[in-house]
CHARMM internal coordinates of N, CA and C (Angstrom, degrees):
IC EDIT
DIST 1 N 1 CA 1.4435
DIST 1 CA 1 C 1.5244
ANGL 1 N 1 CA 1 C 108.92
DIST 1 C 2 N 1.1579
ANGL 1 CA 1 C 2 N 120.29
DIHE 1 N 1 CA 1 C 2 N 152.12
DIST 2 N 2 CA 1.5668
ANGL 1 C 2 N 2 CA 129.48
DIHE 1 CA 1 C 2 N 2 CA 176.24
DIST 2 CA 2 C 1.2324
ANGL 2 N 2 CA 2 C 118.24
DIHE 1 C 2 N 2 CA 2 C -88.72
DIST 2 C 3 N 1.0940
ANGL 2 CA 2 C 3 N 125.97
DIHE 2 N 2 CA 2 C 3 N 165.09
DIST 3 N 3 CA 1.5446
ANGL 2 C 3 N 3 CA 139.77
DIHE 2 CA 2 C 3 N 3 CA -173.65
DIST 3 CA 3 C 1.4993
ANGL 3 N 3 CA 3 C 102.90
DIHE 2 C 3 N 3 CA 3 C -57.25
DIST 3 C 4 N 1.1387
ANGL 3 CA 3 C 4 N 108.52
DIHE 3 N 3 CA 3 C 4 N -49.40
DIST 4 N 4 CA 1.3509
ANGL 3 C 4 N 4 CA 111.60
DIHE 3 CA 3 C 4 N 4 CA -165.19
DIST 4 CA 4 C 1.5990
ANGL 4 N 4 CA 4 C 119.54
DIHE 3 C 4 N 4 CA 4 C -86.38
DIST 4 C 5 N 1.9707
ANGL 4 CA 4 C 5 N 119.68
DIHE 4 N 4 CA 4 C 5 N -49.59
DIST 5 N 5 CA 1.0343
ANGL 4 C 5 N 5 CA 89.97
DIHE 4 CA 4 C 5 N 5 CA 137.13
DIST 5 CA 5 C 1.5810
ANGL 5 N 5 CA 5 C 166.00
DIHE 4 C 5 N 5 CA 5 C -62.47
DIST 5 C 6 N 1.2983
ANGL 5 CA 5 C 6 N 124.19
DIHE 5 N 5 CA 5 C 6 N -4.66
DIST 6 N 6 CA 1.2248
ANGL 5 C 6 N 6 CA 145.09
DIHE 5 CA 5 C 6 N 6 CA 135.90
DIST 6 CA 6 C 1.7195
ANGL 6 N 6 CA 6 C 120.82
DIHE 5 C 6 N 6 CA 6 C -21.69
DIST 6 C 7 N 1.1190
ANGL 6 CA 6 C 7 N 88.95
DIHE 6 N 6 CA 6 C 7 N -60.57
DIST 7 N 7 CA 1.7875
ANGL 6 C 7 N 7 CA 120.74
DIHE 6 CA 6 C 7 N 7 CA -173.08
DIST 7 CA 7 C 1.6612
ANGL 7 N 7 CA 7 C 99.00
DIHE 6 C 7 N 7 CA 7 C -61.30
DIST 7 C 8 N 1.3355
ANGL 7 CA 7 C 8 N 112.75
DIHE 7 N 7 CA 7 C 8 N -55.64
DIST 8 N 8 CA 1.3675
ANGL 7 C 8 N 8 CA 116.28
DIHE 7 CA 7 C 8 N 8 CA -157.16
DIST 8 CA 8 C 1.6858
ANGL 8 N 8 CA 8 C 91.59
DIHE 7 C 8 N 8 CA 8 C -89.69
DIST 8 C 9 N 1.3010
ANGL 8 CA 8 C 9 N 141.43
DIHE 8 N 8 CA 8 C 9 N 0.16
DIST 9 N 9 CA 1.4702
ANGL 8 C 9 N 9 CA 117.56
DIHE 8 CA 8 C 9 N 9 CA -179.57
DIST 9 CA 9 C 1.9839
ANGL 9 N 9 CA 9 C 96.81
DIHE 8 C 9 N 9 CA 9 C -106.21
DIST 9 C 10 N 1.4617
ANGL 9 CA 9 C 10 N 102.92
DIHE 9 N 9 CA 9 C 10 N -24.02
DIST 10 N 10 CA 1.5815
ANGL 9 C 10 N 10 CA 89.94
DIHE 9 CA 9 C 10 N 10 CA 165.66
DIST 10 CA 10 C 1.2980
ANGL 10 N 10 CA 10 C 104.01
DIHE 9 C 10 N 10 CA 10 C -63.50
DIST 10 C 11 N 1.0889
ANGL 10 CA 10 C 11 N 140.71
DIHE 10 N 10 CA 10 C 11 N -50.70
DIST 11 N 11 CA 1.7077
ANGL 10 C 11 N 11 CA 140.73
DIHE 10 CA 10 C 11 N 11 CA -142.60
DIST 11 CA 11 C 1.4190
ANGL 11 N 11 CA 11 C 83.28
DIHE 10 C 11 N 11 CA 11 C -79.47
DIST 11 C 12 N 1.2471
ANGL 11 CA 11 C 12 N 138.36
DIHE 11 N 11 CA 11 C 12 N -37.82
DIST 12 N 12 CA 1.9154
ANGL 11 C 12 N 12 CA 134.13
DIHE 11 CA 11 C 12 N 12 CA -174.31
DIST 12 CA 12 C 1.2778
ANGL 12 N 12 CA 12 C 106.63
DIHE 11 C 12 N 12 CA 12 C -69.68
DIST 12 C 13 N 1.3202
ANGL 12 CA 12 C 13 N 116.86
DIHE 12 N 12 CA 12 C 13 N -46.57
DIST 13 N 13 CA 1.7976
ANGL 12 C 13 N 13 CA 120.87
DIHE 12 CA 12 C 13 N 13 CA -177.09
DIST 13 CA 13 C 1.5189
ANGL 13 N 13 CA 13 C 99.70
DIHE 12 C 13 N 13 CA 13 C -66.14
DIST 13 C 14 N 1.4407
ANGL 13 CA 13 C 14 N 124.24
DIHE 13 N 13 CA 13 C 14 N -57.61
DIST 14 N 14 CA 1.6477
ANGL 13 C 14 N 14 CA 122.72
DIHE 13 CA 13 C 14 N 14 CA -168.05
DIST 14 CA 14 C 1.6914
ANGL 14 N 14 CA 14 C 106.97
DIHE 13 C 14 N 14 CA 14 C -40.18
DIST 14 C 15 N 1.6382
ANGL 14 CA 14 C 15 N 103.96
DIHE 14 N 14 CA 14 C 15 N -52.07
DIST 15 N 15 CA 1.0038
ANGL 14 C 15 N 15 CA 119.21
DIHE 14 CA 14 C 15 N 15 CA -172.89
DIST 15 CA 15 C 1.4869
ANGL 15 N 15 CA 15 C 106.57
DIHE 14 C 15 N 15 CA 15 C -51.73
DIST 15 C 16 N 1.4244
ANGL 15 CA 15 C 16 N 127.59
DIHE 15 N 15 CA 15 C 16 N -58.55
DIST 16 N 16 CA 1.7199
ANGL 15 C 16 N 16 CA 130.35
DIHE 15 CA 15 C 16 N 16 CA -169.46
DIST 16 CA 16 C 1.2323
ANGL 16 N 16 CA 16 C 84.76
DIHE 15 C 16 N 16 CA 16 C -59.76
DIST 16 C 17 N 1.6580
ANGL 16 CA 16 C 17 N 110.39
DIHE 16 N 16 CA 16 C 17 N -73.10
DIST 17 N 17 CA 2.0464
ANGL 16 C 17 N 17 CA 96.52
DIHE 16 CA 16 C 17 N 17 CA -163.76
DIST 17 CA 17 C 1.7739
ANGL 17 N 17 CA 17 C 110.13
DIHE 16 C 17 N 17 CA 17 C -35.56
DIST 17 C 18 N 1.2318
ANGL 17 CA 17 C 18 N 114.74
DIHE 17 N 17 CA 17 C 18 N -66.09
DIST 18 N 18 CA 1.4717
ANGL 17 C 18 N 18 CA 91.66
DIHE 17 CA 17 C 18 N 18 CA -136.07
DIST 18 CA 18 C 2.5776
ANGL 18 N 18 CA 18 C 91.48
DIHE 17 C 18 N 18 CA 18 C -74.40
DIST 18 C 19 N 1.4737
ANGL 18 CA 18 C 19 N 104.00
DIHE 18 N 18 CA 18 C 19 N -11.95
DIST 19 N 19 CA 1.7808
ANGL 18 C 19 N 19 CA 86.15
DIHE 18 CA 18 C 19 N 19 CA 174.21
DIST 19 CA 19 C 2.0795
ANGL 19 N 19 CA 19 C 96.86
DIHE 18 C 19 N 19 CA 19 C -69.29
DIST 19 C 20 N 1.1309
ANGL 19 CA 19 C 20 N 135.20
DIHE 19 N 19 CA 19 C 20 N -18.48
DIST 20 N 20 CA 1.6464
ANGL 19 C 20 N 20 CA 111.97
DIHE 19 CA 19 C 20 N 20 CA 175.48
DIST 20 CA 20 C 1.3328
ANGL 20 N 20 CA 20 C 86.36
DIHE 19 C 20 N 20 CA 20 C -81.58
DIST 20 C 21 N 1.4707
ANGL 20 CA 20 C 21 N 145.38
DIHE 20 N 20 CA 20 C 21 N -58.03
DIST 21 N 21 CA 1.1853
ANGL 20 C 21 N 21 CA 126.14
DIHE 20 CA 20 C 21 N 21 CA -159.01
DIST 21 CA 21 C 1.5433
ANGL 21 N 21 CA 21 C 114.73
DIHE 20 C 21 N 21 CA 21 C -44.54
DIST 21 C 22 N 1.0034
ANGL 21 CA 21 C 22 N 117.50
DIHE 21 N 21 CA 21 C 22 N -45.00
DIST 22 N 22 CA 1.4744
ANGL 21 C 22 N 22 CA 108.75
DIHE 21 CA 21 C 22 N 22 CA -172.64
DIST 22 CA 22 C 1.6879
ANGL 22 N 22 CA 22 C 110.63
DIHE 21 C 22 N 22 CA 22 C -96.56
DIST 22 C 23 N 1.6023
ANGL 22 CA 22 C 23 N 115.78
DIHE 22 N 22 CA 22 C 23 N -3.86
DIST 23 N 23 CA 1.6661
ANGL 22 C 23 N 23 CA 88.22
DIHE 22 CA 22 C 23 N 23 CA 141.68
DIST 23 CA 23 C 1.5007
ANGL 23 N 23 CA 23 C 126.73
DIHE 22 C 23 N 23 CA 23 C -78.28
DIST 23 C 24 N 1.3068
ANGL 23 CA 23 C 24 N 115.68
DIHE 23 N 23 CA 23 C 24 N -15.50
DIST 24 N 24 CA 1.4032
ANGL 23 C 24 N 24 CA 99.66
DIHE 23 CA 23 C 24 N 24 CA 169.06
DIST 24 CA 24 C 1.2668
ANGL 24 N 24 CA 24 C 127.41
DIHE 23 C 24 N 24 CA 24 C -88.63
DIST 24 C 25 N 1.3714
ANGL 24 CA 24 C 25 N 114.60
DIHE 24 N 24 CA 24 C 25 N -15.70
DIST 25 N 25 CA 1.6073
ANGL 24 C 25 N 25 CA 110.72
DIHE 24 CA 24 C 25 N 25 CA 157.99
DIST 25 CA 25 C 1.7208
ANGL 25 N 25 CA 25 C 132.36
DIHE 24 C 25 N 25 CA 25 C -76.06
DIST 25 C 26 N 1.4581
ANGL 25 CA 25 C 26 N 100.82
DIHE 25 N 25 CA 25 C 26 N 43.39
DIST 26 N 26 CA 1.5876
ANGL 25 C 26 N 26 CA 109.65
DIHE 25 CA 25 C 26 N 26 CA -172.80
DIST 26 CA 26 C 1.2694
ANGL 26 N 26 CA 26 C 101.25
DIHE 25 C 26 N 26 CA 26 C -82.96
DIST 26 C 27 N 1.2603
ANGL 26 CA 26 C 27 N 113.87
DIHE 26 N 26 CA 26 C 27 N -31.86
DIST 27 N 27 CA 1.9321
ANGL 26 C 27 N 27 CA 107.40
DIHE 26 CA 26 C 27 N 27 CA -163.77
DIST 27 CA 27 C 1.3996
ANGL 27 N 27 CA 27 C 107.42
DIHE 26 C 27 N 27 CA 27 C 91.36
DIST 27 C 28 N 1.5435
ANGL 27 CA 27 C 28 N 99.91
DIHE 27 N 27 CA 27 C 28 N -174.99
DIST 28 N 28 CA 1.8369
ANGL 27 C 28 N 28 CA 120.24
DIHE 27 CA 27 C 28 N 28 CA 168.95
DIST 28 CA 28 C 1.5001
ANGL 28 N 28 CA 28 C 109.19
DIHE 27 C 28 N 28 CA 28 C -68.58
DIST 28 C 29 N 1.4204
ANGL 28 CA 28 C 29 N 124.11
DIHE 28 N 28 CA 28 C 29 N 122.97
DIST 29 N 29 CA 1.6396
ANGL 28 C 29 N 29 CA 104.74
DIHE 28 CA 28 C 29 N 29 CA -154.96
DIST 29 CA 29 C 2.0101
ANGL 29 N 29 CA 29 C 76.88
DIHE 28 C 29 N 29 CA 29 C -134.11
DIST 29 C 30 N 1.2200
ANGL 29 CA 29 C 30 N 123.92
DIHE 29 N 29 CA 29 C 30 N 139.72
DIST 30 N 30 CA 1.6054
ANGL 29 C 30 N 30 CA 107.54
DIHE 29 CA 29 C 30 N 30 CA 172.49
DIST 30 CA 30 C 1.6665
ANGL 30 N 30 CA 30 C 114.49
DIHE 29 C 30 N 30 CA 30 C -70.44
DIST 30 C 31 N 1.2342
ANGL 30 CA 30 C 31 N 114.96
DIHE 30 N 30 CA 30 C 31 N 93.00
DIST 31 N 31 CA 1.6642
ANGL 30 C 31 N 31 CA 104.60
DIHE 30 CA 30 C 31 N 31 CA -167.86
DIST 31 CA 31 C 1.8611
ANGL 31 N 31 CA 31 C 79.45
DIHE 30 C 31 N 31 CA 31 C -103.05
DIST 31 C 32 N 0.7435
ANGL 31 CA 31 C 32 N 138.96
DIHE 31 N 31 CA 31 C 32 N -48.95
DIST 32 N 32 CA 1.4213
ANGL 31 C 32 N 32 CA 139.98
DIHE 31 CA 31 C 32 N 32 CA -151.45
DIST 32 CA 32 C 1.5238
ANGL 32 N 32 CA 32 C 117.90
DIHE 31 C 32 N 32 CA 32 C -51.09
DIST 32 C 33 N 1.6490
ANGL 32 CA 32 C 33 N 91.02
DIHE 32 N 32 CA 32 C 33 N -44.96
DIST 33 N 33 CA 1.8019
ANGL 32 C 33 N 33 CA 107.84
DIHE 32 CA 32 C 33 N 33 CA -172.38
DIST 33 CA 33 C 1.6137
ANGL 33 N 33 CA 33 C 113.45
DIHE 32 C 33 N 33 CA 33 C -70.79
DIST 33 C 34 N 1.2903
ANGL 33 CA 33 C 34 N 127.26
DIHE 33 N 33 CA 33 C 34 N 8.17
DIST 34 N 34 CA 1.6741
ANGL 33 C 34 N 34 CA 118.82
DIHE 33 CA 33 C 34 N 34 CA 170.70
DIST 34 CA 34 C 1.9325
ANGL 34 N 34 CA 34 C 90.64
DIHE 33 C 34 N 34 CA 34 C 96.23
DIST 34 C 35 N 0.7026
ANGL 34 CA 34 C 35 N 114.36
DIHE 34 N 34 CA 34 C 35 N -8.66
DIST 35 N 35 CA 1.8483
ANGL 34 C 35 N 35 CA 102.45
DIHE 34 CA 34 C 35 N 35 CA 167.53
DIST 35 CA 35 C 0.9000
ANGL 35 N 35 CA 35 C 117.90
DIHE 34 C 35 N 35 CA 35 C -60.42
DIST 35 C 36 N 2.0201
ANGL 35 CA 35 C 36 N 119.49
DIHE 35 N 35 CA 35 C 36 N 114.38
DIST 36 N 36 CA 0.9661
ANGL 35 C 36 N 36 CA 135.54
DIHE 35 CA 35 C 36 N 36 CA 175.94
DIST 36 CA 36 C 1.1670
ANGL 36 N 36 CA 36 C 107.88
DIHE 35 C 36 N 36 CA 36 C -53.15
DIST 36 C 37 N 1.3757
ANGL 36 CA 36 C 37 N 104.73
DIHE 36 N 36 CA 36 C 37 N -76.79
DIST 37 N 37 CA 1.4499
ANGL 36 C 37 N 37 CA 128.50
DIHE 36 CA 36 C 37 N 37 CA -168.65
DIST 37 CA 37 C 1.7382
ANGL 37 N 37 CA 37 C 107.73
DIHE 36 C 37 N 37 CA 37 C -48.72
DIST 37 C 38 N 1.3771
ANGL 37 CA 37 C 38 N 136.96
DIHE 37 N 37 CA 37 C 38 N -6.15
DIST 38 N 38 CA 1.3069
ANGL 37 C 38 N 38 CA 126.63
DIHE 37 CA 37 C 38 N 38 CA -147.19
DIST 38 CA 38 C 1.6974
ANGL 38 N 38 CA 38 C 106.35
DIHE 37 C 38 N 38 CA 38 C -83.86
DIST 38 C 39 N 1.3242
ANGL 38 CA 38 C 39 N 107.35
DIHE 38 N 38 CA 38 C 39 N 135.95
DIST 39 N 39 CA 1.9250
ANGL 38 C 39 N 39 CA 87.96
DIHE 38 CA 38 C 39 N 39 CA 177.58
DIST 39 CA 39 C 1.6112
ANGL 39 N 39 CA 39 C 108.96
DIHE 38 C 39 N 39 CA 39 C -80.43
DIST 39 C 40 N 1.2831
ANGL 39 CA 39 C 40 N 107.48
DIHE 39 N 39 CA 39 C 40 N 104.44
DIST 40 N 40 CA 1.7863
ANGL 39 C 40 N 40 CA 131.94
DIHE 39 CA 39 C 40 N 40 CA -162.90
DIST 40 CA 40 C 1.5952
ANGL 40 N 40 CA 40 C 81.22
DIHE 39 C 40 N 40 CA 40 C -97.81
DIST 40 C 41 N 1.3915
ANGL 40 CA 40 C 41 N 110.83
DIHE 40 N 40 CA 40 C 41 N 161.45
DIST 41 N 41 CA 1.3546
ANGL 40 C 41 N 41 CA 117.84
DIHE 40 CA 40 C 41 N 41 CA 151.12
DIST 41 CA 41 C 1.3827
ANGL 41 N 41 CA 41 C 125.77
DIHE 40 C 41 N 41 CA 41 C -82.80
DIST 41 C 42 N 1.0717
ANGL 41 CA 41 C 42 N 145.65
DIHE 41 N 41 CA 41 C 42 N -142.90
DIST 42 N 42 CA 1.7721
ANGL 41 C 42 N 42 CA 150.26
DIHE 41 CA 41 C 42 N 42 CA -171.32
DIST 42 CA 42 C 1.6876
ANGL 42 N 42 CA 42 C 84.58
DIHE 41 C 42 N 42 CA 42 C -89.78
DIST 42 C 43 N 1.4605
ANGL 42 CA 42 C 43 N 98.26
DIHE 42 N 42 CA 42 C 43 N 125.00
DIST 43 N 43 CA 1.0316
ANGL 42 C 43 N 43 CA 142.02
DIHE 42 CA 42 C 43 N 43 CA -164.44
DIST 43 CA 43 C 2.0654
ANGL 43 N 43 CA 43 C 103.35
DIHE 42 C 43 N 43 CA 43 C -108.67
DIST 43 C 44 N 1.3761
ANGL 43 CA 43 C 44 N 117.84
DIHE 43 N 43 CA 43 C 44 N 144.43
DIST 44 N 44 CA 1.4073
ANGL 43 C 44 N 44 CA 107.31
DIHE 43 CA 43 C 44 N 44 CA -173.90
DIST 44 CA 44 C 1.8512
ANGL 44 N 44 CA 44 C 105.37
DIHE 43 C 44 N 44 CA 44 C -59.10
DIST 44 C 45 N 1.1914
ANGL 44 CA 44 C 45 N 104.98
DIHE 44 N 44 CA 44 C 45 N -33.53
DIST 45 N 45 CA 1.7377
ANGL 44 C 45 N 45 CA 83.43
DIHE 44 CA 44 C 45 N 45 CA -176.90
DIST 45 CA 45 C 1.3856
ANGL 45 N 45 CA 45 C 122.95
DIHE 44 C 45 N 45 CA 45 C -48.94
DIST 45 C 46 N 1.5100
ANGL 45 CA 45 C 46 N 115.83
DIHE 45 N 45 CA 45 C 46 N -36.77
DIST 46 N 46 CA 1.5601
ANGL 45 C 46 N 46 CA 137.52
DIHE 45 CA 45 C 46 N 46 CA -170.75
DIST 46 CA 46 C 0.9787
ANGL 46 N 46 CA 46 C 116.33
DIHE 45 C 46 N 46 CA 46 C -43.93
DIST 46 C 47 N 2.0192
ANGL 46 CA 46 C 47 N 100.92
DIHE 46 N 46 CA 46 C 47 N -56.57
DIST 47 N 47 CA 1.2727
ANGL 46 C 47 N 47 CA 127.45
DIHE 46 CA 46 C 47 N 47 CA -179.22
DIST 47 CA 47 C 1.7916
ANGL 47 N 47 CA 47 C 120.21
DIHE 46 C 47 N 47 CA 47 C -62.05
DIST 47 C 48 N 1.2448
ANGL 47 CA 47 C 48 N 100.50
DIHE 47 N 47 CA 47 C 48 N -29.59
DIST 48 N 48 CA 1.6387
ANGL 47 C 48 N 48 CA 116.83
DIHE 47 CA 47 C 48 N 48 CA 173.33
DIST 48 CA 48 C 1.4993
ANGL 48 N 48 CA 48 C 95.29
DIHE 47 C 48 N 48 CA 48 C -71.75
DIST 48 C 49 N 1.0933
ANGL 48 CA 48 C 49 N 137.39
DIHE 48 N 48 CA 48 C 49 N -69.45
DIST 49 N 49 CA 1.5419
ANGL 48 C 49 N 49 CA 152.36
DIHE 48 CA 48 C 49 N 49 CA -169.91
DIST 49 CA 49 C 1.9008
ANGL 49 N 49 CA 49 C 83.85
DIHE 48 C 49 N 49 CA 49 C -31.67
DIST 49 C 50 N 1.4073
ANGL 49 CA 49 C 50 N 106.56
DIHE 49 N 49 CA 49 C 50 N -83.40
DIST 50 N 50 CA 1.2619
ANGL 49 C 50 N 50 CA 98.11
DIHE 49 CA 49 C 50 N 50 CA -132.12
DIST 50 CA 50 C 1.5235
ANGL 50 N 50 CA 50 C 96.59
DIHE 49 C 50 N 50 CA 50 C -82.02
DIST 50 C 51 N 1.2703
ANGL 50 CA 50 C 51 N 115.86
DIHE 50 N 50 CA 50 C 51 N 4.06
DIST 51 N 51 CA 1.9660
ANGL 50 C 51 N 51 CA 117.82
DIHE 50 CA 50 C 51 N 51 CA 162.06
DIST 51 CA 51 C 1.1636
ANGL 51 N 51 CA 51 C 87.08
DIHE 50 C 51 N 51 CA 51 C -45.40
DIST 51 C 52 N 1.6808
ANGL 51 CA 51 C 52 N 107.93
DIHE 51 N 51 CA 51 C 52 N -84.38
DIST 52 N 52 CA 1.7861
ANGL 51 C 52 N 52 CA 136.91
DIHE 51 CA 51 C 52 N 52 CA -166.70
DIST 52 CA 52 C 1.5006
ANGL 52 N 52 CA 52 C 104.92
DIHE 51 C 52 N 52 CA 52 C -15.53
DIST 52 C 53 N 1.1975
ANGL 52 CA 52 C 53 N 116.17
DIHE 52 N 52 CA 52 C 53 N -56.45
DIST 53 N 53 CA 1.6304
ANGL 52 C 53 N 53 CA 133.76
DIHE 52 CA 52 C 53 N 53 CA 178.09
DIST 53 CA 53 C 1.4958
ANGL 53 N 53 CA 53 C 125.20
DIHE 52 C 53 N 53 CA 53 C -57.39
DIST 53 C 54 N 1.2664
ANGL 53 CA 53 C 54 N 96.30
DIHE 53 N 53 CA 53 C 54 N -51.76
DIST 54 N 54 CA 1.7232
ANGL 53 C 54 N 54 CA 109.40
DIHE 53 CA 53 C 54 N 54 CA 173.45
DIST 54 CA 54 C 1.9329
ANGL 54 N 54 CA 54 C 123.99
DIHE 53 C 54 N 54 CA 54 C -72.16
DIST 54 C 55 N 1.2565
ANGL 54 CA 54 C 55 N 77.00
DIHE 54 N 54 CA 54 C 55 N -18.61
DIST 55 N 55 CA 1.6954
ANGL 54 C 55 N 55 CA 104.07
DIHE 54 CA 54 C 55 N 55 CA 168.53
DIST 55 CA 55 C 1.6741
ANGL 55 N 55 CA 55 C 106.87
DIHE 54 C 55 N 55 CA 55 C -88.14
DIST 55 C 56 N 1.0301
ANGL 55 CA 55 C 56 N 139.80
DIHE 55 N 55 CA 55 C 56 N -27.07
DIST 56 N 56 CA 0.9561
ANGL 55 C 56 N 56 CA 143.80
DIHE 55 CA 55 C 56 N 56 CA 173.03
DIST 56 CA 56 C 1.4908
ANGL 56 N 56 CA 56 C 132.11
DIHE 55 C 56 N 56 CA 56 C -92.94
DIST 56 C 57 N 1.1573
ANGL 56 CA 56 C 57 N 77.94
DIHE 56 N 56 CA 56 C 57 N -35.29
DIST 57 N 57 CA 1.9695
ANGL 56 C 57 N 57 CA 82.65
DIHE 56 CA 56 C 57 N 57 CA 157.66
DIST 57 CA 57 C 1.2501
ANGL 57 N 57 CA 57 C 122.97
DIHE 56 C 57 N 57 CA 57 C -81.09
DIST 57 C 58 N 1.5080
ANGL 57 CA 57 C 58 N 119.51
DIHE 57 N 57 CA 57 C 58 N -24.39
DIST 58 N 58 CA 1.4246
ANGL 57 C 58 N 58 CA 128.07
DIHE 57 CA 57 C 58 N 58 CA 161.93
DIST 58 CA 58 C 1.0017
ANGL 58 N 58 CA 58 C 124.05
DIHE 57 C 58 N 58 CA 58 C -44.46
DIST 58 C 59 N 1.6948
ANGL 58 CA 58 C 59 N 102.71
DIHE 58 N 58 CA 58 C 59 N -56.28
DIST 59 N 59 CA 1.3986
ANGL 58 C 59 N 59 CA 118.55
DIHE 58 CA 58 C 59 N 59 CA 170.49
DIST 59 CA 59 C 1.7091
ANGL 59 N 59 CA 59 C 126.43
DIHE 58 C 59 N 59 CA 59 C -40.13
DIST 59 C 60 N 1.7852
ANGL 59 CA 59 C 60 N 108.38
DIHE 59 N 59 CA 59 C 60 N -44.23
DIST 60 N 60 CA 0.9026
ANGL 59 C 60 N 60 CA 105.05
DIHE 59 CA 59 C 60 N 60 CA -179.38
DIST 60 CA 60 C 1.3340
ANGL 60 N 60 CA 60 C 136.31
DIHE 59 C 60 N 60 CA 60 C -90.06
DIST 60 C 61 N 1.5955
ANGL 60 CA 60 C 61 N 94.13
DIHE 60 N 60 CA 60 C 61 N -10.42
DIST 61 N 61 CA 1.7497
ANGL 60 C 61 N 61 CA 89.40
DIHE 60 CA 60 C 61 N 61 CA 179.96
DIST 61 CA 61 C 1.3523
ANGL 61 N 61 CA 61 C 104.34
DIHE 60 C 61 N 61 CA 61 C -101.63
DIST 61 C 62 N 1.3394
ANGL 61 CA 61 C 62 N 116.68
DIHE 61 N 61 CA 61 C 62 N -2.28
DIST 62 N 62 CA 1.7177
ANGL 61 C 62 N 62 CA 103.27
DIHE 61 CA 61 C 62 N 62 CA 155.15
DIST 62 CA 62 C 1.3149
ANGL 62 N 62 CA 62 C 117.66
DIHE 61 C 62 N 62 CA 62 C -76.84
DIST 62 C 63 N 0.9827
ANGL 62 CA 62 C 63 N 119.23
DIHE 62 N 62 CA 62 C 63 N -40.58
DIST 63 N 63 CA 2.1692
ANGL 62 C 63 N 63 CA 116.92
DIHE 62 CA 62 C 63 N 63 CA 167.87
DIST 63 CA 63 C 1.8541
ANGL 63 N 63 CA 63 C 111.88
DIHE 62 C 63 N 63 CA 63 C -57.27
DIST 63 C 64 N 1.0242
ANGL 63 CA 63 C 64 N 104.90
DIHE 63 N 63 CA 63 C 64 N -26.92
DIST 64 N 64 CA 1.6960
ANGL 63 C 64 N 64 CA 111.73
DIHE 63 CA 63 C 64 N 64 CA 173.93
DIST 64 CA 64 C 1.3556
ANGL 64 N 64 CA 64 C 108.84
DIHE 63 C 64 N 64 CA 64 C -78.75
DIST 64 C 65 N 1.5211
ANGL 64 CA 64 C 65 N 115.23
DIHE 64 N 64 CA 64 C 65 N -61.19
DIST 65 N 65 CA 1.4216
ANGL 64 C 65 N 65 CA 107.28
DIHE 64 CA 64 C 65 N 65 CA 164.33
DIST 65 CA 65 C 1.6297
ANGL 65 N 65 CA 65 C 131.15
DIHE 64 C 65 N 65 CA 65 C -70.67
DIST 65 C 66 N 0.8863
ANGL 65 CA 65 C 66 N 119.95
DIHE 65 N 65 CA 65 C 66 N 5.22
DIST 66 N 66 CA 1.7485
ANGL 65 C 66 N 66 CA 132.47
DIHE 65 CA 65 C 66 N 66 CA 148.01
DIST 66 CA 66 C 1.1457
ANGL 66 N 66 CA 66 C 95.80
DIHE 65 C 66 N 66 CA 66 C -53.45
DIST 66 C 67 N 1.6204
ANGL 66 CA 66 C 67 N 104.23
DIHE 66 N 66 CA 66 C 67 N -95.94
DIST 67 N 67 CA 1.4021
ANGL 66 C 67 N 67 CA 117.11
DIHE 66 CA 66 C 67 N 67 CA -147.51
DIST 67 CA 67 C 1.5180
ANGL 67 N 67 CA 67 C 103.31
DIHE 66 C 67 N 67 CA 67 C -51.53
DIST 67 C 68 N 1.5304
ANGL 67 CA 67 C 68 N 136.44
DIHE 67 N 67 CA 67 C 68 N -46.52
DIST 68 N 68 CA 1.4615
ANGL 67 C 68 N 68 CA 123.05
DIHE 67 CA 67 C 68 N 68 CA 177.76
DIST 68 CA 68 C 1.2846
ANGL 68 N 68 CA 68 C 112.14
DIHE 67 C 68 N 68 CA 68 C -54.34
DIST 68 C 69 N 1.3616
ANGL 68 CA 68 C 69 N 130.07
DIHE 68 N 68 CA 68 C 69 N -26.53
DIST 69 N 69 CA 1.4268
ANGL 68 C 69 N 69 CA 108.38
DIHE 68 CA 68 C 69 N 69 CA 169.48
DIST 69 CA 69 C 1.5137
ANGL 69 N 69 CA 69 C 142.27
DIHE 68 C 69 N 69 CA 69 C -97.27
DIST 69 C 70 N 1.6521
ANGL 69 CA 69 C 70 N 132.86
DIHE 69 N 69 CA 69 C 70 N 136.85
DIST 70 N 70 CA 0.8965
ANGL 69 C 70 N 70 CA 125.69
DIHE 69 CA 69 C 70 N 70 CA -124.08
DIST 70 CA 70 C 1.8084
ANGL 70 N 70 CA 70 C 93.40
DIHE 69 C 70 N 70 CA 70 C -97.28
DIST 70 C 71 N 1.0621
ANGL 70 CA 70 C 71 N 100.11
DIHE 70 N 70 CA 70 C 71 N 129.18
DIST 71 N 71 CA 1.6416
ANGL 70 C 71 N 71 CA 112.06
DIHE 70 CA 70 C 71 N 71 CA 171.54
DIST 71 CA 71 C 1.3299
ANGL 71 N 71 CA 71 C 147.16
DIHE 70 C 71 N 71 CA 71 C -52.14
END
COOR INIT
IC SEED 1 N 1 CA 1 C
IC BUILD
């Protein structure tokens, strides 16, 4: 591996660790009681969202990689 890629997959991991680190450092937050407004963490819609998404990008780079390959 090169210097540089090297460089850029620590700087990708730091990045994931420390965005879970600080959803789990939220604390006791009132998500339970019907508060709109409450800063809750990922909420089931979110979790639907970014299925929906990950399913969809699937979708597309298998139809991209189809069509580039030759038959």
């Amino acid at each position: 591996m090169t210097g540089g890629m090297k460089k850029r997959i620590v700087l990708t991991s730091l990045f994931l660790i420390v965005n879970v680190a600080v959803l789990f450092a939220q604390g006791a937050l009132p998500c339970n009681d019907g508060d709109i407004d409450a800063a809750c963490p990922i909420d089931s819609w979110v979790v639907v969202l970014a299925a929906g998404a990950l399913l969809l990008t699937i979708l597309h780079l298998y139809r991209a990689r189809k069509a580039e390959s030759p038959a």
